[in-house]
Structure formats: structure tokens, C-alpha cells
N, C-alpha and C positions, 0 to 999 in steps of 0.2 A: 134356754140356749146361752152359749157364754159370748155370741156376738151378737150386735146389735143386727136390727132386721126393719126394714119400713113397714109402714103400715096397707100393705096390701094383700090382694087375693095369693093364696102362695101356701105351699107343703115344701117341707122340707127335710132332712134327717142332718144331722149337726153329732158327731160321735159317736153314730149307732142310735140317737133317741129320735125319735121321729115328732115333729110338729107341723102346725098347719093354721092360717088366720085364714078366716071367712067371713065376708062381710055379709051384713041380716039389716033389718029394715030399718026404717027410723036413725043412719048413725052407729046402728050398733054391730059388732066385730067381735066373732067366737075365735077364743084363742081357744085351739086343740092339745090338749097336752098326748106326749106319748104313755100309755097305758100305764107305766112300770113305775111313773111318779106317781100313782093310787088316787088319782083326781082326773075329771077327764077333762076337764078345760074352767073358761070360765069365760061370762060375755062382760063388755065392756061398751060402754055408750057414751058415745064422743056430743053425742046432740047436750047431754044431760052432765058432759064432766065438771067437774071443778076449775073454777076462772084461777088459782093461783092455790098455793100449798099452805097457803091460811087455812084453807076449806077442812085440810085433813086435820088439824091438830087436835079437834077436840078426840075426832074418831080413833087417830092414834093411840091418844092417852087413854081411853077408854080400850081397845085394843088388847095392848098393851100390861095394865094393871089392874083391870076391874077381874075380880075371883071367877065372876062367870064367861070372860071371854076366851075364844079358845088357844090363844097363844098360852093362856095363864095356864090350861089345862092341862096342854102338853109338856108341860116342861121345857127341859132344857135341850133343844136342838138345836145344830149348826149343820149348814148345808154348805160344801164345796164343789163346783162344778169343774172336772178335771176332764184330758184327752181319755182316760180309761176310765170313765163314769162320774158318777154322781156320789161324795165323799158324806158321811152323815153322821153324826155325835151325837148319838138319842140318850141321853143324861151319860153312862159309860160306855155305848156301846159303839164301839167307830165300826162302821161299814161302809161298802163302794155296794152302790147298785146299775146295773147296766143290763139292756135287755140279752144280752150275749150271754149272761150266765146262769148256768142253770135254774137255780129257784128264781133266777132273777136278781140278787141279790148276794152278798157275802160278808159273814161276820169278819171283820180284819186284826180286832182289840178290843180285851175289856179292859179301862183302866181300874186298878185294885185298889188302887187310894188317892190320896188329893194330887200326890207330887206325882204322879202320872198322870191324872188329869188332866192340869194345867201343862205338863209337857207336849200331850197331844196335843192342845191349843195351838201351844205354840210350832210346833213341829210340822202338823198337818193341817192345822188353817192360820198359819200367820197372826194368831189374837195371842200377843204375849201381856196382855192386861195389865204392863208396866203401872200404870194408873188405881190401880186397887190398893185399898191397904193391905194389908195381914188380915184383921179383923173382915175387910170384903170379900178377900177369898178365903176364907172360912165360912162365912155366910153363904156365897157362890156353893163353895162344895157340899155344906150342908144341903142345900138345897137339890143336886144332882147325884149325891149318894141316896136321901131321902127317896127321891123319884124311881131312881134306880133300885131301891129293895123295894117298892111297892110295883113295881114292875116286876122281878120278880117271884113277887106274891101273886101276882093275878097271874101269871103262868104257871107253876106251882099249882093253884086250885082249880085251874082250865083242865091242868095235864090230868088232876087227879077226875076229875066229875066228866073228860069224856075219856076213861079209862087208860090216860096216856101217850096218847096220839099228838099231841098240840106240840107244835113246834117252832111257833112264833118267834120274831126276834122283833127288836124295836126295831 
């Protein structure tokens, strides 16, 4: 959701996406996501949380930068939450998802090289990464052109081994 919300018994829909918290035993509160974010929620346990945001930092960095955690996996995503959906930068591929639309989802832009990249940043999510060198956003782009033809390469050999059908997007 793009506002905040208390912690209690409660559903509610917020731009067409529907959520829901449910308290469970022990402390513990299932956030319910609405379907079309591809996760269905996840529990959270207040008996057992963290006393201060010390707690998190090692889990962060490991998060973060260890090769096998799944931010590292995924690459390079940026999520915006707007009045007409849910805004997403999957290495090049900008789309709005929102359960109103047909597939659920809609491709809006590929960027075709760096200087559009970085223009969608800045354009459609406010990260003008003023702070990078040259040198970091070529790193940066190497890194999400990289993802981006290995994405799709695995579409490419899905579409061919089940005869064409796959229609995947990030």
C-alpha cells in the first residue's frame, strides 16, 4: 500500500489492489498481499521482532550482496507504487501492473541503451543517481543490460522447447 495502515484486524483495497492483516497466535500477523504482486503474503511476529535496527544489519548485508541471496538473483528491480498501479524496472523493462488489466500487467518501455535507462530513473521513479560516477553508471548498466539479455535468452529457449507459446515478461 502507499499509506500507512495500523496494525490491526482489517481488509482493505487501496487502487484496485486488495490487502488484508490477520492476527495468528503467539504475536504473530499474516500480511495478505493482493494476488497480482505473485506472493501471497507473508507472517511477521511481534513476540519474536527485533529490539532496534542494529538487529537487521548483518541480515541486510548479507541480503543484499552475498551471490546466493535472492535480491542478488534477481537483479536489477525498482518498484513504484502509483494511483494507476504498481510501476516496475525489471533490468529494461518498465511496466505498470494492476489487477484491472488484462494479463494483469502491461509492458510500457524497453530502454534500448544506457541514456535511456538512466532517463527512465529519472523520469518515472525520481532516482536521478546524481551521486554515481561515469565509471558507476557504466558499471550500473553493465550490470542491467547483462540481466536483461540473459532474460532474454531464457525466453528465447522457453519459447523454442515449448514450441512457441511462452510469453513471459519480466
Amino acid at each position: 500500500p502507499r499509506t500507512p495502515f495500523k496494525l490491526t484486524k482489517a481488509a482493505w483495497e487501496e487502487d484496485g489492489f486488495t490487502f488484508a492483516l490477520e492476527p495468528r497466535e503467539g504475536g504473530a500477523w499474516w500480511w495478505k498481499n493482493d494476488p497480482v504482486h505473485g506472493f501471497a503474503g507473508f507472517a511477521v511476529n511481534l513476540a519474536t521482532s527485533v529490539a532496534s535496527v542494529e538487529e537487521f544489519r548483518g541480515y541486510h548485508e548479507w541480503y543484499w550482496t552475498d551471490p546466493d541471496a535472492s535480491y542478488v538473483k534477481a537483479g536489477v528491480v525498482i518498484h513504484r507504487p502509483t494511483a494507476s498501479g504498481l510501476l516496475s524496472l525489471h533490468s529494461c523493462t518498465l511496466r505498470r501492473t494492476h489487477p484491472s488489466l488484462p494479463r494483469r500487467y502491461e509492458i510500457l518501455r524497453v530502454a534500448a541503451d544506457r541514456d535511456e535507462w538512466f532517463t527512465l530513473l529519472g523520469e518515472v521513479f525520481h532516482l536521478h543517481l546524481a551521486d554515481l560516477t561515469d565509471l558507476e553508471r557504466d558499471q550500473l548498466w553493465a550490470r542491467v543490460s547483462s540481466d536483461h539479455a540473459a532474460w532474454l535468452e531464457k525466453q528465447r529457449l522457453q519459447t523454442w522447447e515449448d514450441g512457441g507459446t511462452t510469453t513471459n515478461q519480466p
